[in-house]
Phi, psi and omega in degrees: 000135186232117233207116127296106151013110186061019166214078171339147172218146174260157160248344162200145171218143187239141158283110148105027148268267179179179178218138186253109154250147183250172165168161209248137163246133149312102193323130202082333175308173176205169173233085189302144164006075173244191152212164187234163189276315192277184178297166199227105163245130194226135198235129165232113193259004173191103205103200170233138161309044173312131166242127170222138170182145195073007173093357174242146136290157181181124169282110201235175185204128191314137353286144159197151183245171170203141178238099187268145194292146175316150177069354186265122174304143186206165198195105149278089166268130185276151196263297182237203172297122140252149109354059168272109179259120173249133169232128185257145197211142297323121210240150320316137156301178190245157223086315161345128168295142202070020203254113127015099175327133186311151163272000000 
């Protein structure tokens, strides 16, 4: 799988399943502090991982997973070039900006 740097690809997205992103982090780069409404499963298929979430740091290095809870803040810094596969479930979560209001 071949991933540029900053130009993310989906691989799939089923409405109201969930979407498969690949992406590339650059070495020293992050992905500051966020959160997301679905569940987060982060697949690192190449390279290493600073992860801070929860008041803990964790180093994870390919292959390795991680999962984070809807809502929960996380901050991912690449150590060397990573590798990412991300899948968000359910997607869109409701709320999700573009997602249609509760009735």
């Amino acid at each position: 799988m071949r991933v540029a740097a900053h130009q993310p690809q989906i691989l799939r997205s089923d409405d109201s399943v969930n979407r498969v992103i690949a992406l590339l982090l650059p070495q020293g780069e992050c992905l500051q502090e966020h959160e997301v409404r679905e569940h987060a499963l982060v697949f690192v298929t190449r390279g290493q991982l600073l992860v801070s979430a929860s008041a803990s740091e964790r180093t994870l290095s390919a292959p390795s997973l991680i999962h984070f809870d809807p809502g929960e803040r996380h901050e991912v810094r690449a150590i060397s070039e990573c590798q990412l596969v991300l899948c968000l479930a359910p997607w869109a979560a409701p709320g999700h900006p573009g997602q249609p209001a509760a009735a």
